[in-house]
NUBA-678759 format. One record per residue (C-alpha): x, y, z; residue number from 1. Coordinates in Angstrom, 1 decimal, decimal comma. Each point is the difference from the previous one (the first is absolute). Layout:
+--------+--------+--------+--------+
|      u |      v |      w | kolmar |
+--------+--------+--------+--------+
|      X |      Y |      Z |    NUM |
...
+--------+--------+--------+--------+
***
This chain:
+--------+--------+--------+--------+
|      u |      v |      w | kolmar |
+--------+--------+--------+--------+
|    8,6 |  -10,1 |  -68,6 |      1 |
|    0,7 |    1,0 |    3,7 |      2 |
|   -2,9 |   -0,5 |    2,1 |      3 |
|    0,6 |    3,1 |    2,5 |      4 |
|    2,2 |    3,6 |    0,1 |      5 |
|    0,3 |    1,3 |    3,1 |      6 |
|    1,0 |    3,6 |   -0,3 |      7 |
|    1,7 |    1,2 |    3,5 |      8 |
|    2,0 |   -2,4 |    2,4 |      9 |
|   -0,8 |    1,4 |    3,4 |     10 |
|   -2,2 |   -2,8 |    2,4 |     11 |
|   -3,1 |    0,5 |   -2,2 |     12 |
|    1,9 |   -1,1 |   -3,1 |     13 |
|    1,7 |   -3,1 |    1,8 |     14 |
|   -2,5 |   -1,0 |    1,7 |     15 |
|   -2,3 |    0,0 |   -3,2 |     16 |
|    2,7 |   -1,7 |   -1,9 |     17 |
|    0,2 |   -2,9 |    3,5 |     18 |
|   -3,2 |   -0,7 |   -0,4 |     19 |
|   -0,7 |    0,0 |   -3,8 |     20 |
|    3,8 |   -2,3 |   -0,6 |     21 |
|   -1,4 |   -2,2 |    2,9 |     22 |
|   -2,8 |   -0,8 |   -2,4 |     23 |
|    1,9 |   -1,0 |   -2,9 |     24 |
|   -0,3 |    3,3 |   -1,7 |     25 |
|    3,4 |    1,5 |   -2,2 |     26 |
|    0,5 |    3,3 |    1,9 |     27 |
|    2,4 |    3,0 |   -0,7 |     28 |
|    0,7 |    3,3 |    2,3 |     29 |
|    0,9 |    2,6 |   -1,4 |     30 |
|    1,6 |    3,1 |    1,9 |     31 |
|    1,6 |    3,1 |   -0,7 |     32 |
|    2,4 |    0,0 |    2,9 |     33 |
|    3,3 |   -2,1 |    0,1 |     34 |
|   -1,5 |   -2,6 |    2,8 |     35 |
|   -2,7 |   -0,8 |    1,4 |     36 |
|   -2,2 |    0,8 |    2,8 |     37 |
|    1,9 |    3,4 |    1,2 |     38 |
|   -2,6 |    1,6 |    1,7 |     39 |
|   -0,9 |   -3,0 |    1,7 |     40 |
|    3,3 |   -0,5 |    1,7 |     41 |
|    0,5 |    3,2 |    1,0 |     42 |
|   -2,8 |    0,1 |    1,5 |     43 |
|    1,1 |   -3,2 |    2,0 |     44 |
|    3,1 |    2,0 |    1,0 |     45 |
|   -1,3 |    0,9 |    3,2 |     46 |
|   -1,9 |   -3,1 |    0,5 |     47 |
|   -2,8 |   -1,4 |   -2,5 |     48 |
|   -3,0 |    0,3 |    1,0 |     49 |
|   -2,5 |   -2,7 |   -1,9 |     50 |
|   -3,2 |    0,2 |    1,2 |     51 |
|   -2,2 |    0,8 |    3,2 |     52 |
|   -1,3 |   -2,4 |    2,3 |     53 |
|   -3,1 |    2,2 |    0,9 |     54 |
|   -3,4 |   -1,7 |   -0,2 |     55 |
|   -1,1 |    0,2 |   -3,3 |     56 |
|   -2,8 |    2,3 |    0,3 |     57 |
|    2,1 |    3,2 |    1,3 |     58 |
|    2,5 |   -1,3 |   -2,6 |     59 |
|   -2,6 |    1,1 |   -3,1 |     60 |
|   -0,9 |    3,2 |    1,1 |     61 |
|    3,8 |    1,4 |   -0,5 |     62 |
|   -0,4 |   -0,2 |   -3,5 |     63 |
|   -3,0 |    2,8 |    0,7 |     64 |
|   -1,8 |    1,0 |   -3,5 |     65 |
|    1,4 |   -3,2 |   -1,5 |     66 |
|   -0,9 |   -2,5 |    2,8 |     67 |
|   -3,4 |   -1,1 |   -2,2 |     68 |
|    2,4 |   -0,7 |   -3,1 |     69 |
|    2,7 |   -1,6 |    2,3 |     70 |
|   -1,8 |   -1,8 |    2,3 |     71 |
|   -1,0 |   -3,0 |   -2,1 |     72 |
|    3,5 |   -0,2 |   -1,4 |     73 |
|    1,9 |   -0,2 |    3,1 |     74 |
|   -3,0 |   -2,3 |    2,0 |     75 |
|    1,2 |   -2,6 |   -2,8 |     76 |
|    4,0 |    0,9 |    0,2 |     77 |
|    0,0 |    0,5 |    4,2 |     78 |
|    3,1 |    1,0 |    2,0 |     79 |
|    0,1 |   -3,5 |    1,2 |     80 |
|    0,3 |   -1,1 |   -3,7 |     81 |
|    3,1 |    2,8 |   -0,2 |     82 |
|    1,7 |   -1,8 |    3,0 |     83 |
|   -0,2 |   -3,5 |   -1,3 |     84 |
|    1,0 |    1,1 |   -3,9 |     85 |
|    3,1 |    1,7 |    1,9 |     86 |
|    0,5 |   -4,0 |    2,5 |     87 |
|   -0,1 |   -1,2 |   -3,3 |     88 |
|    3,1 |    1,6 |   -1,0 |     89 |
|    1,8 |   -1,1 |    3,0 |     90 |
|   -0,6 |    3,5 |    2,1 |     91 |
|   -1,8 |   -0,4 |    3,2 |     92 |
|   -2,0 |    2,7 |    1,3 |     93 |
|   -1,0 |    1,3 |    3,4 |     94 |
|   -2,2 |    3,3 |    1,2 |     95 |
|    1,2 |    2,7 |    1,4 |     96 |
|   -1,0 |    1,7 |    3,4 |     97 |
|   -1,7 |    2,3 |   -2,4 |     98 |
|   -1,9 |   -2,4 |   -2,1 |     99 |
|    2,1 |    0,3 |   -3,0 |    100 |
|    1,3 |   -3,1 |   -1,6 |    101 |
|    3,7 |   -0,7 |   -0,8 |    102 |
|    2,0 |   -2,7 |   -1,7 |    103 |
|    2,5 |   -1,2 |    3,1 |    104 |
|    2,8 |    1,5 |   -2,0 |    105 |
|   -1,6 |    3,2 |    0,1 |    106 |
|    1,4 |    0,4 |   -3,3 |    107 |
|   -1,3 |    0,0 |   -3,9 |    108 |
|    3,1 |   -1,2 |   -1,5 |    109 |
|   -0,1 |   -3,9 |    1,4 |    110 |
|   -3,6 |    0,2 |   -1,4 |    111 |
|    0,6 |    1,3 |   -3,3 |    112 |
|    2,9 |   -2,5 |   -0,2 |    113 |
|   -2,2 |   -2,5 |    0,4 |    114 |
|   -3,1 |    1,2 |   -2,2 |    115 |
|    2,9 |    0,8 |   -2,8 |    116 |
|    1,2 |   -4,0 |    0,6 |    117 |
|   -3,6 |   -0,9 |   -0,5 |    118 |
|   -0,5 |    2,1 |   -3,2 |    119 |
|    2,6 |   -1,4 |   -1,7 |    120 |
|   -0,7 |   -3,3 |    0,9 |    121 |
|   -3,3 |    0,3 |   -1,7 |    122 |
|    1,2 |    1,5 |   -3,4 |    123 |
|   -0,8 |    3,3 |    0,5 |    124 |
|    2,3 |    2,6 |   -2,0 |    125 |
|    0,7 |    3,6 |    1,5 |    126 |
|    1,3 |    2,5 |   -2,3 |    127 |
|    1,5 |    2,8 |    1,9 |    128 |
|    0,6 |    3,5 |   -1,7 |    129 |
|   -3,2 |    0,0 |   -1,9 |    130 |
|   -2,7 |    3,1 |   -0,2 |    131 |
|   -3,6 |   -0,4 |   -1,0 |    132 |
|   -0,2 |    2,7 |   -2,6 |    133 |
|   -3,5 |   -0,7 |   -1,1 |    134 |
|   -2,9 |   -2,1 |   -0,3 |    135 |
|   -2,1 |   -0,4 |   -3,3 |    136 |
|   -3,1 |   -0,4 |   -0,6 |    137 |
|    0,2 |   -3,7 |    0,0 |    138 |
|    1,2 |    0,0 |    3,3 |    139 |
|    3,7 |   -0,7 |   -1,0 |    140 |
|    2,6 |    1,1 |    1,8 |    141 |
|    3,1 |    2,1 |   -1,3 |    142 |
|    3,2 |   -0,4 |    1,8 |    143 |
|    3,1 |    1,6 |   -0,8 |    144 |
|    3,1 |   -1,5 |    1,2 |    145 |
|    3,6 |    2,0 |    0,5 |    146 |
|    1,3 |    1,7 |   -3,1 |    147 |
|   -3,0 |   -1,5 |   -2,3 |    148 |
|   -3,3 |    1,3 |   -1,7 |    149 |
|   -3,5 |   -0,9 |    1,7 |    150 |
|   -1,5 |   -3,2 |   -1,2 |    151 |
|   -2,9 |   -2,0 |    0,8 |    152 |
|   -0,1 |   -2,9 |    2,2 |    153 |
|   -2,6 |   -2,4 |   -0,6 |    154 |
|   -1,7 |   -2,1 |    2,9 |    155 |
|   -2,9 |   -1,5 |    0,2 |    156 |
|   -0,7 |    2,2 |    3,2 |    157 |
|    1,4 |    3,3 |    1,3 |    158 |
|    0,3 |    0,8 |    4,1 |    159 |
|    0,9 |    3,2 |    0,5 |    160 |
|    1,6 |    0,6 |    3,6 |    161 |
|    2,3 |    3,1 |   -0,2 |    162 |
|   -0,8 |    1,9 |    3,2 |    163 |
|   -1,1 |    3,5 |    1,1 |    164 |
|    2,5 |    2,7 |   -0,3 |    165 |
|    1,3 |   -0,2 |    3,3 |    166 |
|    4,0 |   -0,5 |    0,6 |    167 |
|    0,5 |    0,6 |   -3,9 |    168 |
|    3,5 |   -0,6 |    0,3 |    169 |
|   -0,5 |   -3,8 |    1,0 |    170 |
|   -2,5 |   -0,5 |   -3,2 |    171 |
|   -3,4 |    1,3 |    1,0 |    172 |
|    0,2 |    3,0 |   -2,6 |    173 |
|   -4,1 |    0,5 |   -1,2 |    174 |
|    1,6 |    0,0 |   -3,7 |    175 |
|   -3,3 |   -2,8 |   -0,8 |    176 |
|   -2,4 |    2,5 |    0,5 |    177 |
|    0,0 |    2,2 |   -3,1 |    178 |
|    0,4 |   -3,7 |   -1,5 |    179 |
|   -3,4 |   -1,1 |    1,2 |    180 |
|   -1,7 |    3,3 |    0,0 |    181 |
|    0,7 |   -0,2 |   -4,2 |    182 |
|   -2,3 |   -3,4 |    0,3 |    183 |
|   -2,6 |    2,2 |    1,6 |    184 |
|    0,5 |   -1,5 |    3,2 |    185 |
|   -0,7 |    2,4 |    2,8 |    186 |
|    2,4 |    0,4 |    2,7 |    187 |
|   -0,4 |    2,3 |    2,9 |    188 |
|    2,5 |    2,0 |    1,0 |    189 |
|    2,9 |   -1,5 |    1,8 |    190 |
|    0,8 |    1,7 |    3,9 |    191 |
|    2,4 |   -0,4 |    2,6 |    192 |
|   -1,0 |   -2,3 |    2,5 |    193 |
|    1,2 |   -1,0 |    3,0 |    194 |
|    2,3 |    3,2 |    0,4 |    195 |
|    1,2 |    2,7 |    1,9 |    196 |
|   -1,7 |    3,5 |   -0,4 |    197 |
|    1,4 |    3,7 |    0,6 |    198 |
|   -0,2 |    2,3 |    2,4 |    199 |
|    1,2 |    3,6 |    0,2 |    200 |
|    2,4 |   -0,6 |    2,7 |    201 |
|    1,9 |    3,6 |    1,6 |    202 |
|    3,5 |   -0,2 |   -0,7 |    203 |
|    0,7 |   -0,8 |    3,5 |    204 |
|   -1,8 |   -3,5 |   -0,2 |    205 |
|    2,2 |   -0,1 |   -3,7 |    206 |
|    3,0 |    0,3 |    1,4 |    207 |
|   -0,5 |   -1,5 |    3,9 |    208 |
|   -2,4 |   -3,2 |   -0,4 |    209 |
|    0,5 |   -0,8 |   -3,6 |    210 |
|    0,5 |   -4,2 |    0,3 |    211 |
|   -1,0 |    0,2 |    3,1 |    212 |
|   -2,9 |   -3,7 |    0,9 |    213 |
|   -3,1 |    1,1 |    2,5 |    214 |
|   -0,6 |   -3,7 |    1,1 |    215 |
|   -3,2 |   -1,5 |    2,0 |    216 |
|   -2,3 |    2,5 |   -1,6 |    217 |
|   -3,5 |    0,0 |   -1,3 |    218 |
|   -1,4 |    1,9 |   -3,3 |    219 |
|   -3,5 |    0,3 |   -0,5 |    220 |
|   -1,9 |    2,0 |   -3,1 |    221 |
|   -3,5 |    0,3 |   -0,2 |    222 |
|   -1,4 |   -3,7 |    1,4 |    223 |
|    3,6 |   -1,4 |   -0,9 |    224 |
|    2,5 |   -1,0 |    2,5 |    225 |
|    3,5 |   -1,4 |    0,0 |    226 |
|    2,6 |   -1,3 |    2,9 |    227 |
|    3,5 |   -0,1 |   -0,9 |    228 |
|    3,0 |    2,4 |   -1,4 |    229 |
|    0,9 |    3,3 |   -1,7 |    230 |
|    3,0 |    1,3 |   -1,1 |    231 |
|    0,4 |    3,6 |   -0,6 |    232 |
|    1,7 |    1,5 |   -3,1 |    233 |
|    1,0 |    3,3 |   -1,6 |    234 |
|   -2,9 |   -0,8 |   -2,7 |    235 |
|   -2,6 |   -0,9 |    3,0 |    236 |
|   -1,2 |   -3,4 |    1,7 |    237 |
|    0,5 |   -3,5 |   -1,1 |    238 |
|   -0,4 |   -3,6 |    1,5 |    239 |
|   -1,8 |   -2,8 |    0,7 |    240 |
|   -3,1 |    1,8 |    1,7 |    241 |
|   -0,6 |    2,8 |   -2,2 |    242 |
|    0,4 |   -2,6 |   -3,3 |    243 |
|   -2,9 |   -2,1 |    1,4 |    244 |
|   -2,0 |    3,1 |   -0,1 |    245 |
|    1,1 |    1,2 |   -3,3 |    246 |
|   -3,0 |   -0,7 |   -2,4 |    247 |
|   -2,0 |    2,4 |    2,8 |    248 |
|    2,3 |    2,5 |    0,0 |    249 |
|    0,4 |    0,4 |   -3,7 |    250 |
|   -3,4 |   -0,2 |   -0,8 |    251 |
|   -0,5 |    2,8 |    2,2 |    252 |
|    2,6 |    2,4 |   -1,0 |    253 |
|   -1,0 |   -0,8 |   -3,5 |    254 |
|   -3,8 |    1,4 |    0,9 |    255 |
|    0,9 |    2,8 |    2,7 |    256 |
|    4,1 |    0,7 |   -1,1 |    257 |
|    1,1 |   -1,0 |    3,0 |    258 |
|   -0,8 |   -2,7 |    3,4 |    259 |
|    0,3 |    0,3 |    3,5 |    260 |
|    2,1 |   -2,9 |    1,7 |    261 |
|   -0,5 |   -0,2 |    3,8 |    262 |
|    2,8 |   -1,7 |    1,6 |    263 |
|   -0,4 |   -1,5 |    3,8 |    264 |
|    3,4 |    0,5 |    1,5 |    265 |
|   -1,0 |   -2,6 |    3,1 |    266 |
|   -2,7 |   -2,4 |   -1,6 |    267 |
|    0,5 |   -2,4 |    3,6 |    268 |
|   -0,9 |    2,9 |    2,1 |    269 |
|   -3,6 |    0,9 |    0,5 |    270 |
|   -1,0 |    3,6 |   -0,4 |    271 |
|   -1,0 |    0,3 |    3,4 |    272 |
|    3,0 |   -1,7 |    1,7 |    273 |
|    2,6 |    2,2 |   -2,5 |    274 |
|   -2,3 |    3,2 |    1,1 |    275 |
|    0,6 |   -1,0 |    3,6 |    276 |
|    3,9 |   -0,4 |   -0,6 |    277 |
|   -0,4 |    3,3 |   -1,4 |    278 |
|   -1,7 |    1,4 |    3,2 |    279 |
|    2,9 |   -0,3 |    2,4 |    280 |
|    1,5 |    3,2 |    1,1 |    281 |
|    2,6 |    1,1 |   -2,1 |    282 |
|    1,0 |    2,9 |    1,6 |    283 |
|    2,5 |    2,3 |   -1,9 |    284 |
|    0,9 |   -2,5 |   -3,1 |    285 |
|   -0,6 |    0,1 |   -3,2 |    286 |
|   -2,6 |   -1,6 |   -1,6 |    287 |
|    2,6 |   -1,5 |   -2,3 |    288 |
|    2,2 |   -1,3 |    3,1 |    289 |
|   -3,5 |   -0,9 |    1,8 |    290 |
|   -0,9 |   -2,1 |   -2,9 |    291 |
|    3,4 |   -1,8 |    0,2 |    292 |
|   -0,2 |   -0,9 |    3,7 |    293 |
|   -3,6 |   -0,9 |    0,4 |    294 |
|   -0,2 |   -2,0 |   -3,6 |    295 |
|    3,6 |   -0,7 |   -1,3 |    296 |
|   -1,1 |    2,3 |   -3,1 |    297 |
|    2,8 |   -0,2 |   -2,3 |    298 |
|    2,0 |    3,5 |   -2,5 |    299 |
|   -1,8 |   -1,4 |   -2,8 |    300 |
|   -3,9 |   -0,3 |    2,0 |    301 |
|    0,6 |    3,5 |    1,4 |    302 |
|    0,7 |    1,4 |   -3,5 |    303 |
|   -3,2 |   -1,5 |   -1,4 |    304 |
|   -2,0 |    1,1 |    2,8 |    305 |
|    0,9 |    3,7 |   -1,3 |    306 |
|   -0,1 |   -0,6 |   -3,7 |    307 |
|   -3,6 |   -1,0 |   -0,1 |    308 |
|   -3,2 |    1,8 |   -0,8 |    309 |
|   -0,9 |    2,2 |    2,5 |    310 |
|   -4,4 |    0,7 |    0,9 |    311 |
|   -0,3 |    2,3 |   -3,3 |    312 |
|    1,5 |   -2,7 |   -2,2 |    313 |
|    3,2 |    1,9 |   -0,7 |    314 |
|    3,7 |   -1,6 |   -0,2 |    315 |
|    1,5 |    1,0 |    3,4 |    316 |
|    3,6 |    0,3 |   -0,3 |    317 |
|    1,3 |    2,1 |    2,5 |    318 |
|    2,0 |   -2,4 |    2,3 |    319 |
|    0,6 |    2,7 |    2,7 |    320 |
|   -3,8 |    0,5 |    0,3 |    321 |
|   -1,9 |   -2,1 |    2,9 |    322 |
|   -1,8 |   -3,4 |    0,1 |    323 |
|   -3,6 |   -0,1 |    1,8 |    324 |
|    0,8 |    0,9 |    3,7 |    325 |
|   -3,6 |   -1,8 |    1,2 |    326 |
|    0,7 |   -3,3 |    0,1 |    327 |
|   -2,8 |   -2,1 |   -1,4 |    328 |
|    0,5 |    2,3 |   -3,4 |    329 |
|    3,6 |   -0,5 |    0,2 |    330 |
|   -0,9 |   -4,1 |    0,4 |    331 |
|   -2,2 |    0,4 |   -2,7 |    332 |
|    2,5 |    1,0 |   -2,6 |    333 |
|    2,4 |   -2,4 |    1,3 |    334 |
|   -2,6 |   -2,8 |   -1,0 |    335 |
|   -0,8 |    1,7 |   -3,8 |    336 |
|    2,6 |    2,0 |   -1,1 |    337 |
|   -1,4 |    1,7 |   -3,6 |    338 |
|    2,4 |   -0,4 |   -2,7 |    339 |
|   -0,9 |    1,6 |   -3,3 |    340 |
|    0,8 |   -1,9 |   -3,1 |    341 |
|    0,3 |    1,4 |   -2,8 |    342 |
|    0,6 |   -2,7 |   -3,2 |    343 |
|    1,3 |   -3,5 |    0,5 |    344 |
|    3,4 |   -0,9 |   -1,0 |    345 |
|    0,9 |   -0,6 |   -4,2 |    346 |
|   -0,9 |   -3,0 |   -1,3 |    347 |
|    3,8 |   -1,2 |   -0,7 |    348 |
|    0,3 |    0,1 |    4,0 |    349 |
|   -3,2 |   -1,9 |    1,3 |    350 |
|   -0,2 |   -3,6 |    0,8 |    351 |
|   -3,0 |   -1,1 |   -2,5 |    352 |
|   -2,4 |    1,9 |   -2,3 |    353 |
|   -3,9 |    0,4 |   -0,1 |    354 |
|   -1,3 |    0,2 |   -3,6 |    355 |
|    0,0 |   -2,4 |   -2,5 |    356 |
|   -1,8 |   -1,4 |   -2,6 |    357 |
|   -3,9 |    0,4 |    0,7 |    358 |
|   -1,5 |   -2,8 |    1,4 |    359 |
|   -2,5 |   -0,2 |   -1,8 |    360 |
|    2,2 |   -0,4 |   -3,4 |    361 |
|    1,1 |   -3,9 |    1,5 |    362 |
|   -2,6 |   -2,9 |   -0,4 |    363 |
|   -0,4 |   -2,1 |    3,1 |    364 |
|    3,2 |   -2,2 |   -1,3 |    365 |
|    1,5 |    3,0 |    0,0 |    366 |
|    0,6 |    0,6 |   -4,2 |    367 |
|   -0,3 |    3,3 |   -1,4 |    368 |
|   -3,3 |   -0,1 |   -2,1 |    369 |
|    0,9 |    1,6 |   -3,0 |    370 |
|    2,9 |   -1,8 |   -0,2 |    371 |
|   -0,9 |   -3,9 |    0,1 |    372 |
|    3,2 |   -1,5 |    0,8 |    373 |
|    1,4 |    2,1 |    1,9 |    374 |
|    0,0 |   -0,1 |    4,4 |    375 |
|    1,5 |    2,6 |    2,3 |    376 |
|    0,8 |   -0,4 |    3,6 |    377 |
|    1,5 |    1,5 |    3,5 |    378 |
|    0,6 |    3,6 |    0,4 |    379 |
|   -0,9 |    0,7 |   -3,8 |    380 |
|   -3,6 |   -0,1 |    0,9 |    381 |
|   -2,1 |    2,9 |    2,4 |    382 |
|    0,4 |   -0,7 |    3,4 |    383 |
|    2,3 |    0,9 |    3,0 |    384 |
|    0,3 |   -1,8 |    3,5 |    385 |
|    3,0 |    1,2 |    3,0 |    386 |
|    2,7 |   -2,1 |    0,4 |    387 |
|    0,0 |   -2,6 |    2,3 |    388 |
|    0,0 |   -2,7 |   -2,1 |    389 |
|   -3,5 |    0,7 |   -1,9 |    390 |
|    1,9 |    1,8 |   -2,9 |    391 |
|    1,5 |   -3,6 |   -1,2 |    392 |
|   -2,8 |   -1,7 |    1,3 |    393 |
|   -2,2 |    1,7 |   -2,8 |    394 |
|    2,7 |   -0,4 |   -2,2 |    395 |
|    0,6 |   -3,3 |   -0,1 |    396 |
|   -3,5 |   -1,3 |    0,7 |    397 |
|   -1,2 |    2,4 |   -3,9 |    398 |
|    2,6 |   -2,2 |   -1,2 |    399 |
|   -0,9 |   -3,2 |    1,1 |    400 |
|   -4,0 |    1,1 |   -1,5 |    401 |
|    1,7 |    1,6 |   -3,2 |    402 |
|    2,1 |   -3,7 |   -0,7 |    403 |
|   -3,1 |   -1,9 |    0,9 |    404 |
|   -2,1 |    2,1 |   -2,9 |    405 |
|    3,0 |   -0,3 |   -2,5 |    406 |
|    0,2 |   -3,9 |    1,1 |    407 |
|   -3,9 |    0,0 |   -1,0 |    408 |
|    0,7 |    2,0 |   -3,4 |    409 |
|    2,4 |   -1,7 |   -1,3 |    410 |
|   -2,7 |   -3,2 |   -0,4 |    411 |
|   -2,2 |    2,0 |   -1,9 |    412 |
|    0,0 |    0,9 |   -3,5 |    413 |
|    0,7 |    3,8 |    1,0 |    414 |
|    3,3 |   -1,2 |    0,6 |    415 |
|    1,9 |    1,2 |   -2,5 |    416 |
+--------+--------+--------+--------+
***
C-alpha cells in the first residue's frame, strides 16, 4: 500500500512530500488544480519573499494567539533551516534592507523547478486534477479525478494541506471544510487576512485619487503601529501597512462595526518641528496652498486631510470646508489622520486567511485525533501572521513537524 497521500500541492504539500520521499517513504500529491504550486508562484511574481531574518523572539509573537502552538514547531524548523533547505536546491539567498529573505533570483519558479526535479527523483507521484470529496471514517481519502465517480484512495497515512480560502481561483477554495466538519472536526470560521478594508470614500476621492499610492507613511490602531505604503481605491485602503494590521482591525470592526485607522502623513517629522513649519506666516494663502509650500503635501494628502473624522466623530466630506487654522491642531491631524473602516475586503481578494481548523483538534505531531492517520498542515490550520515572509515560514515549518509525525506513524502498528 502507499505509505503517504498528500492532499494539496502548494509549499506545505511539497515540502511534506521532500521530506517524507527523502526518507524512503512512497509518496503521492494529489491536487485539484492542473499544476502545481499556483499560489506560491504568484506570489513570487513580485519577488518571493521566504522568510524573515528578524531575531527569533519578535519573529514568534507575529503569529499572536497562535504563537504558544507555533512556537515549538518553528524553534525546531527555524528560518535559518528555510534558507539552507532552499541552498540545497541550488538557490542562494540574501536579506533584504528590510529583513526579509529572498532567493537571489527573486523568483519562485527556479525554486519550484528545482524542488519538482527533486520530487521526481525520489519517486514521488503528483496527480493533478484531483478533488478530495470526502474522508471516511477510517480516515480514507476519496478523490475524484476528471470525468470519474469518487473513490477511495488507500494510504497508510493521510496529510491534508489544501489551504485557506484565500485567492480561490489559484486552488485555495475551503471546499475541505464541510469535509472535516462531517468527521466532527471543529473548524473555526475562516476570515480575510492580510487585506484591504473599506471606507466610505465621497465621490470626489472615487473619482480623483482612486489608485492613487500615499508612500512613507505610518498607520497606527490602538497600541499597533506600521511604516510603509497605502494605496487608495474606489472600495477603500489597501497595502502593505494596513495588511500588517489586519488581524487588529478586523477584530475590532467585528466587536464595535467599525475601526478607526490613524494615518501619519510625515512619520520623519516630529510633532513639534511639523507644528513649527506650520507656524510661519502664511499670510493670504490657503491652507491647502500653505500646506503645499511649507510640507510638499501632495492632491491625494490634502483630500484625506478633509475626508477624515472630524472632533464629533462624524465623516467630514465637505472639501470646500476649512482645515484647523491653529497650527499645532492642524500638525496634529497631519500626524493621525482618522480613517473609518468599515469591513475588510472579501475573502477571494485578501492575501491569506485567519481561521482554520481548531488548534486544539491536531495532536502535537499534528494528526487529527479522531482521525488516526490522518495529518493536516499550513494555512488549513487556525492561525494568521502578515506577510513578510512569516506566512511561508509557518507554512512550511507545520510541514516539516506534520512529515516528521507521519515519518513516526508509519513505524507503528497505527499505520495502516
Amino acid at each position: 500500500m502507499l505509505d503517504v497521500l498528500i492532499v494539496g500541492a502548494g509549499p506545505a504539500g511539497l515540502f511534506a512530500a521532500d521530506r517524507l520521499s527523502a526518507g524512503g517513504a512512497t509518496v503521492t500529491v494529489v491536487d485539484r488544480m492542473p499544476s502545481p504550486a499556483r499560489k506560491f508562484l504568484m506570489a513570487g511574481r513580485g519577488g518571493l519573499n521566504l522568510t524573515h531574518s528578524e531575531d527569533l523572539t519578535g519573529f514568534l509573537t507575529r503569529y499572536r494567539e497562535a504563537e504558544p502552538f507555533l512556537a515549538p514547531i518553528i524553534r525546531a524548523f527555524p528560518p535559518e533551516a528555510l534558507a539552507d533547505w532552499c541552498h540545497d536546491l541550488g538557490e542562494e539567498t540574501f536579506v533584504g534592507s528590510s529583513g526579509r529573505v529572498f532567493p537571489k533570483s527573486m523568483k519562485a519558479s527556479p525554486l519550484l523547478r528545482a524542488w519538482l526535479r527533486r520530487l521526481d527523483k525520489n519517486g514521488v507521484r503528483l496527480l493533478t486534477r484531483h478533488m478530495l470529496t470526502g474522508i471516511d471514517e477510517t480516515g480514507t481519502a476519496h478523490l475524484q479525478a476528471e470525468e470519474a465517480a469518487p473513490a477511495p484512495f488507500p494510504a497508510r497515512a493521510v496529510l491534508l494541506a489544501l489551504g485557506g480560502a484565500s485567492w480561490p481561483r489559484l486552488g485555495s477554495n475551503a471546499a475541505w471544510v464541510p469535509l472535516l466538519e462531517a468527521r466532527g472536526i471543529r473548524v473555526n470560521p475562516l476570515q480575510p487576512a492580510n487585506c484591504g478594508f473599506q471606507v466610505d470614500w465621497s465621490v470626489f476621492v472615487k473619482e480623483r485619487f482612486a489608485g492613487t499610492p500615499l508612500k512613507r507613511i505610518a498607520l497606527s490602531h490602538g497600541t499597533d503601529k506600521m511604516t510603509g505604503e497605502l494605496v487608495i481605491s474606489e472600495q477603500g485602503l489597501e497595502g502593505g501597512a494596513i495588511y500588517a494590521l489586519s488581524a487588529a482591525l478586523r477584530e475590532r470592526i467585528a466587536t464595535e462595526g467599525e475601526a478607526t485607522l490613524a494615518i501619519d502623513l510625515r512619520p520623519s517629522m516630529s510633532l513639534k518641528d511639523l507644528t513649527g513649519k506650520l507656524s510661519r506666516p502664511r499670510g493670504k494663502q490657503s491652507v491647502a496652498t500653505f500646506l503645499k509650500k511649507a510640507i510638499r503635501a501632495k492632491p491625494a494628502e490634502l483630500a484625506l486631510l478633509h475626508e477624515c473624522l472630524d472632533p464629533a466623530g462624524e465623516l467630514t466630506k465637505n472639501l470646500a470646508g476649512g482645515l484647523p487654522s491653529d497650527p499645532a491642531a492642524l500638525a496634529q491631524r497631519i500626524k493621525a489622520v482618522p480613517i473609518r473602516c468599515l469591513a475588510p475586503y472579501a475573502i477571494d481578494r485578501a492575501i491569506s486567511s485567519a481561521g482554520g481548523i481548531a488548534l486544539d483538534e491536531l495532536d502535537d505531531a499534528l494528526m487529527l485525533r479522531k482521525l488516526p492517520g490522518v495529518f493536516a498542515a499550513g494555512e488549513m490550520l487556525d492561525w494568521e501572521a502578515p506577510t513578510g515572509g512569516y506566512l511561508l515560514q509557518a507554512c512550511v515549518a507545520t510541514a516539516a513537524r506534520a512529515a516528521e509525525g507521519i515519518a513516526a506513524y508509519l513505524k507503528t502498528e497505527g499505520g495502516r
